[in-house]
N, C-alpha and C positions, 0 to 999 in steps of 0.2 A: 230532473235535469235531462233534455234532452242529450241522446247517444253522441252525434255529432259534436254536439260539447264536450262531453264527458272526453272524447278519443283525444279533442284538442287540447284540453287541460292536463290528460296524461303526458298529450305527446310534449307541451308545453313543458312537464315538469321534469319531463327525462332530460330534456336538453340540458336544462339550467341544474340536475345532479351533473350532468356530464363536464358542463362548466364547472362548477369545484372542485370535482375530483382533478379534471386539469391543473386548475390554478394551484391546489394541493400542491399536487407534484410538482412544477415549478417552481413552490416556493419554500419545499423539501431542500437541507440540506443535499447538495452535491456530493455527496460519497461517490458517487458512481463515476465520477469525471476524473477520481481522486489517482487512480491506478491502473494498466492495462489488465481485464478480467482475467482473472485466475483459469486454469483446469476446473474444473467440474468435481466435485467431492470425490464420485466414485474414481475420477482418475487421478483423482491427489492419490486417495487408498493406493490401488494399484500401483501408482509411482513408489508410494513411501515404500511397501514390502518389498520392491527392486534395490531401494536403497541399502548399501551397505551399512553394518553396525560396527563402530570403533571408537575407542576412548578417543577424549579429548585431549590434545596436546599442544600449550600455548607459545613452547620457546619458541626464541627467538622473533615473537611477534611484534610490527611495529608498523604502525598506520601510515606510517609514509611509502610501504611497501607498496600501498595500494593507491596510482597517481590520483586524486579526484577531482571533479567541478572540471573537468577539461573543458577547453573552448568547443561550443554544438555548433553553433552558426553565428557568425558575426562578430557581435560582444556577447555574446549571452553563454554564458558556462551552462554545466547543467546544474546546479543547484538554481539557477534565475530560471534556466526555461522547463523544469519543474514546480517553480512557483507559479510561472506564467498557467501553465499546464492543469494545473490543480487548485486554482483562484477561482475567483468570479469577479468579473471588472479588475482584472487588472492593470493598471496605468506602468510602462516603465520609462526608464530616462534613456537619454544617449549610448549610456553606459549599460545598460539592458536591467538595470537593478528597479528592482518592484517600489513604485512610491505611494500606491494606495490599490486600495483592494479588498476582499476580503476572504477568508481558508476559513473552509471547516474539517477540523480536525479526527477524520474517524475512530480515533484508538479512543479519545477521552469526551467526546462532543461537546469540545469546545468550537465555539466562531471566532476566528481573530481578524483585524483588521491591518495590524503593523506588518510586514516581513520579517521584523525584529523580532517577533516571536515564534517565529515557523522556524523548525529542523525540519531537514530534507534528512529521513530516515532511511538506511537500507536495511529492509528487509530479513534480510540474513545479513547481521551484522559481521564488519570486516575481521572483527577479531575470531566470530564463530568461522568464517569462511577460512581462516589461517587454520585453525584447529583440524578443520574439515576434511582438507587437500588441497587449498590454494598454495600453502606453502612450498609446495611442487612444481608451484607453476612459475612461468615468466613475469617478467614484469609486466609487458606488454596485455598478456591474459590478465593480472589484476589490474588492471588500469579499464579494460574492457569491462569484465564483470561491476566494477566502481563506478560507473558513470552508466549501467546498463538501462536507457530505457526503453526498450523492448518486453524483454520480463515483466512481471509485476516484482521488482525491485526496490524501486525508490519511491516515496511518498512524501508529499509535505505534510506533517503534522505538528500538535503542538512542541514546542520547546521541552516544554516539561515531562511531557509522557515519555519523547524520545528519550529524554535524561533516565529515567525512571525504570525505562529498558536498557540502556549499557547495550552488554552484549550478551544479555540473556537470550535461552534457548525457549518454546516455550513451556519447559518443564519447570522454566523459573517466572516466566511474566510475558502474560499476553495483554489485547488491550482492554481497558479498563469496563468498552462499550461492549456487552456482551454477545449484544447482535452482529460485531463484526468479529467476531474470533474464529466463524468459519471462515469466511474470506481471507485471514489473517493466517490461516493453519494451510488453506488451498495455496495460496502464492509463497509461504513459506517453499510447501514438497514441491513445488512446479520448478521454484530459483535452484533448489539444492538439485534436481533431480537432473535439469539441464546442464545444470555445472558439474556432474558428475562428484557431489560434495557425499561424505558421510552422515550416519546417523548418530549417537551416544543413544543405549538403550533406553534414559530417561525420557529423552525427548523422543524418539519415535513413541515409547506409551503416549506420553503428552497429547502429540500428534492423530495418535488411531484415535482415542477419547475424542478429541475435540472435531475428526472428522467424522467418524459414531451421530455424533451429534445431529452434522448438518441437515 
Protein backbone atom coordinates (compact mmCIF):
# COMPACT_ATOMS: atom_id res chain seq x y z
CA UNK A 1 0.00 0.00 0.00
CA UNK A 2 1.35 3.02 -0.94
CA UNK A 3 2.51 5.64 2.29
CA UNK A 4 0.51 8.50 0.98
CA UNK A 5 -2.51 6.11 1.25
CA UNK A 6 -1.65 4.56 4.18
CA UNK A 7 -1.33 8.50 6.10
CA UNK A 8 -4.99 9.25 4.28
CA UNK A 9 -6.73 6.21 5.58
CA UNK A 10 -5.31 6.93 9.03
CA UNK A 11 -5.99 10.31 8.99
CA UNK A 12 -9.47 9.24 7.48
CA UNK A 13 -10.07 6.92 10.35
CA UNK A 14 -9.14 9.38 13.14
CA UNK A 15 -11.68 11.76 12.03
CA UNK A 16 -14.58 9.25 11.89
CA UNK A 17 -13.18 7.74 15.87
CA UNK A 18 -13.42 11.50 16.61
CA UNK A 19 -17.05 11.58 15.20
CA UNK A 20 -18.30 8.99 17.68
CA UNK A 21 -16.78 9.75 20.29
CA UNK A 22 -18.72 13.18 19.86
CA UNK A 23 -21.93 11.85 19.07
CA UNK A 24 -21.31 9.48 22.23
CA UNK A 25 -21.31 12.37 24.20
CA UNK A 26 -24.17 14.01 22.98
CA UNK A 27 -26.13 11.26 23.22
CA UNK A 28 -24.76 10.51 26.98
CA UNK A 29 -27.26 11.04 29.47
CA UNK A 30 -27.11 14.92 30.76
CA UNK A 31 -26.05 14.60 34.31
CA UNK A 32 -23.85 17.44 33.89
CA UNK A 33 -26.66 19.97 32.96
CA UNK A 34 -28.46 18.37 35.89
CA UNK A 35 -26.68 20.73 38.86
CA UNK A 36 -24.40 23.73 39.30
CA UNK A 37 -20.75 21.72 39.76
CA UNK A 38 -19.86 20.98 43.12
CA UNK A 39 -16.27 21.97 44.98
CA UNK A 40 -13.73 19.78 43.98
CA UNK A 41 -13.30 16.66 46.39
CA UNK A 42 -10.29 17.83 47.98
CA UNK A 43 -12.23 20.95 48.85
CA UNK A 44 -15.42 19.30 49.98
CA UNK A 45 -12.55 17.38 52.45
CA UNK A 46 -11.30 20.60 53.75
CA UNK A 47 -14.75 22.19 54.07
CA UNK A 48 -16.34 18.98 55.81
CA UNK A 49 -13.28 19.05 58.70
CA UNK A 50 -14.30 23.00 59.29
CA UNK A 51 -17.54 21.69 59.79
CA UNK A 52 -19.02 21.65 63.13
CA UNK A 53 -20.14 18.24 64.89
CA UNK A 54 -23.60 18.28 66.78
CA UNK A 55 -26.46 16.14 67.47
CA UNK A 56 -29.39 16.16 65.66
CA UNK A 57 -32.33 18.13 66.91
CA UNK A 58 -35.88 17.87 65.10
CA UNK A 59 -38.32 20.03 67.29
CA UNK A 60 -40.41 22.10 66.35
CA UNK A 61 -39.79 21.25 62.72
CA UNK A 62 -42.17 22.11 60.02
CA UNK A 63 -41.81 22.53 56.18
CA UNK A 64 -43.70 25.53 55.91
CA UNK A 65 -40.99 27.15 57.81
CA UNK A 66 -39.13 27.07 54.73
CA UNK A 67 -41.16 29.29 51.95
CA UNK A 68 -40.71 27.19 48.54
CA UNK A 69 -41.17 27.27 44.58
CA UNK A 70 -41.07 31.22 45.01
CA UNK A 71 -41.92 33.07 41.80
CA UNK A 72 -37.90 33.20 39.65
CA UNK A 73 -39.24 35.27 36.69
CA UNK A 74 -42.45 35.65 35.33
CA UNK A 75 -44.63 32.57 35.93
CA UNK A 76 -42.20 30.29 36.35
CA UNK A 77 -41.49 29.22 40.38
CA UNK A 78 -38.49 27.49 40.89
CA UNK A 79 -39.57 24.09 40.85
CA UNK A 80 -40.66 24.81 36.64
CA UNK A 81 -37.42 26.64 36.09
CA UNK A 82 -35.48 23.77 37.58
CA UNK A 83 -37.26 21.51 35.39
CA UNK A 84 -36.71 23.77 32.51
CA UNK A 85 -32.89 23.79 33.75
CA UNK A 86 -32.31 20.19 34.09
CA UNK A 87 -34.57 18.76 30.84
CA UNK A 88 -33.75 18.37 27.39
CA UNK A 89 -36.41 19.82 25.01
CA UNK A 90 -38.30 21.18 27.28
CA UNK A 91 -41.74 22.58 25.97
CA UNK A 92 -43.67 24.77 28.70
CA UNK A 93 -47.21 26.49 28.72
CA UNK A 94 -48.27 30.04 29.52
CA UNK A 95 -48.19 29.02 32.81
CA UNK A 96 -44.44 28.03 32.61
CA UNK A 97 -45.43 24.44 33.66
CA UNK A 98 -43.31 21.65 31.53
CA UNK A 99 -45.61 19.68 28.97
CA UNK A 100 -43.13 17.51 27.29
CA UNK A 101 -39.60 16.89 27.64
CA UNK A 102 -37.41 14.61 28.90
CA UNK A 103 -34.97 14.34 32.73
CA UNK A 104 -32.48 12.03 33.42
CA UNK A 105 -32.47 11.24 36.74
CA UNK A 106 -28.93 11.04 38.28
CA UNK A 107 -29.40 9.42 41.76
CA UNK A 108 -31.23 6.11 40.16
CA UNK A 109 -30.76 6.49 35.94
CA UNK A 110 -33.73 6.58 35.18
CA UNK A 111 -34.99 8.81 31.76
CA UNK A 112 -38.45 10.15 32.30
CA UNK A 113 -40.60 11.93 30.05
CA UNK A 114 -43.76 13.19 32.13
CA UNK A 115 -42.94 16.21 34.77
CA UNK A 116 -45.39 14.29 36.73
CA UNK A 117 -42.76 12.21 37.68
CA UNK A 118 -39.78 14.48 38.60
CA UNK A 119 -39.11 15.84 42.26
CA UNK A 120 -37.21 18.87 42.44
CA UNK A 121 -35.00 17.39 45.32
CA UNK A 122 -32.80 19.67 47.84
CA UNK A 123 -29.93 18.50 48.38
CA UNK A 124 -29.61 18.88 52.02
CA UNK A 125 -32.97 18.25 52.94
CA UNK A 126 -35.30 20.97 54.72
CA UNK A 127 -35.85 18.96 57.62
CA UNK A 128 -31.74 18.02 57.90
CA UNK A 129 -31.30 21.89 57.37
CA UNK A 130 -33.73 22.40 60.62
CA UNK A 131 -31.60 19.97 62.61
CA UNK A 132 -28.57 21.73 61.44
CA UNK A 133 -28.94 25.41 62.36
CA UNK A 134 -31.54 26.67 60.14
CA UNK A 135 -33.79 26.74 63.01
CA UNK A 136 -31.94 29.91 64.14
CA UNK A 137 -32.49 31.61 61.35
CA UNK A 138 -35.18 33.86 59.73
CA UNK A 139 -37.71 33.26 57.74
CA UNK A 140 -36.49 35.18 54.96
CA UNK A 141 -32.92 33.02 55.32
CA UNK A 142 -34.95 29.85 54.83
CA UNK A 143 -36.91 30.78 52.08
CA UNK A 144 -33.52 31.79 50.41
CA UNK A 145 -31.62 28.62 51.18
CA UNK A 146 -35.26 26.71 49.70
CA UNK A 147 -35.29 28.05 46.41
CA UNK A 148 -31.36 28.39 46.21
CA UNK A 149 -30.25 27.94 42.80
CA UNK A 150 -26.90 28.96 42.97
CA UNK A 151 -25.44 26.19 45.21
CA UNK A 152 -25.61 22.77 44.00
CA UNK A 153 -28.97 22.58 45.95
CA UNK A 154 -31.71 21.63 43.99
CA UNK A 155 -31.97 18.93 41.38
CA UNK A 156 -34.78 17.37 39.27
CA UNK A 157 -34.71 13.72 39.80
CA UNK A 158 -36.76 10.87 39.86
CA UNK A 159 -40.08 10.93 42.09
CA UNK A 160 -39.14 7.78 43.69
CA UNK A 161 -35.58 8.12 44.52
CA UNK A 162 -36.40 11.46 46.00
CA UNK A 163 -39.22 9.62 48.17
CA UNK A 164 -36.61 6.94 49.03
CA UNK A 165 -34.38 9.67 50.64
CA UNK A 166 -36.95 11.62 52.99
CA UNK A 167 -34.61 13.54 54.83
CA UNK A 168 -31.75 11.25 55.14
CA UNK A 169 -28.26 12.07 55.78
CA UNK A 170 -25.84 10.31 53.83
CA UNK A 171 -25.05 7.88 56.74
CA UNK A 172 -28.60 6.59 55.78
CA UNK A 173 -29.05 6.90 51.69
CA UNK A 174 -27.17 8.23 49.09
CA UNK A 175 -27.98 7.69 45.27
CA UNK A 176 -28.70 4.42 44.19
CA UNK A 177 -26.16 5.28 40.87
CA UNK A 178 -22.73 4.69 42.29
CA UNK A 179 -21.00 6.80 39.93
CA UNK A 180 -22.68 9.80 41.20
CA UNK A 181 -22.26 9.65 44.99
CA UNK A 182 -19.13 11.69 44.79
CA UNK A 183 -20.76 14.34 43.17
CA UNK A 184 -23.63 13.81 45.57
CA UNK A 185 -21.19 13.77 48.88
CA UNK A 186 -19.18 17.13 46.97
CA UNK A 187 -22.52 19.33 46.72
CA UNK A 188 -23.78 17.83 50.01
CA UNK A 189 -20.34 19.64 52.13
CA UNK A 190 -20.23 22.66 49.69
CA UNK A 191 -24.52 23.49 50.61
CA UNK A 192 -23.76 22.71 54.41
CA UNK A 193 -20.49 24.51 54.48
CA UNK A 194 -21.88 27.77 52.87
CA UNK A 195 -24.87 27.74 55.11
CA UNK A 196 -22.84 27.58 57.93
CA UNK A 197 -24.99 24.19 58.82
CA UNK A 198 -23.61 21.37 61.32
CA UNK A 199 -22.38 18.03 60.99
CA UNK A 200 -23.86 14.57 63.23
CA UNK A 201 -20.70 12.45 63.66
CA UNK A 202 -22.33 9.65 61.49
CA UNK A 203 -22.76 11.52 58.62
CA UNK A 204 -19.48 13.35 58.52
CA UNK A 205 -17.86 9.49 58.55
CA UNK A 206 -20.33 8.92 55.85
CA UNK A 207 -19.02 11.79 54.13
CA UNK A 208 -14.92 11.49 54.53
CA UNK A 209 -15.63 7.54 53.17
CA UNK A 210 -17.47 8.65 50.23
CA UNK A 211 -15.10 11.55 49.44
CA UNK A 212 -11.90 8.98 50.17
CA UNK A 213 -13.24 7.65 47.38
CA UNK A 214 -13.54 10.27 44.76
Amino acid sequence: MPKLYARRRLSILAVLTGLLASAALFNSPAASAALPTPVSAATARSYLASLTVAAENRTGYNRDLFPHWITISGTCNTRETVLKRDGTNVVTDAACASTSGSWYSVYDGVTLTSASGIDIDHVIPLAEAWDSGASKWTTAQRQAFANDLTRPQLIAVSASSNRSKGDKDPAEWVPSQSSYRCTYARAWVQVKYYYDLSVDSAEKSALQGYLASC
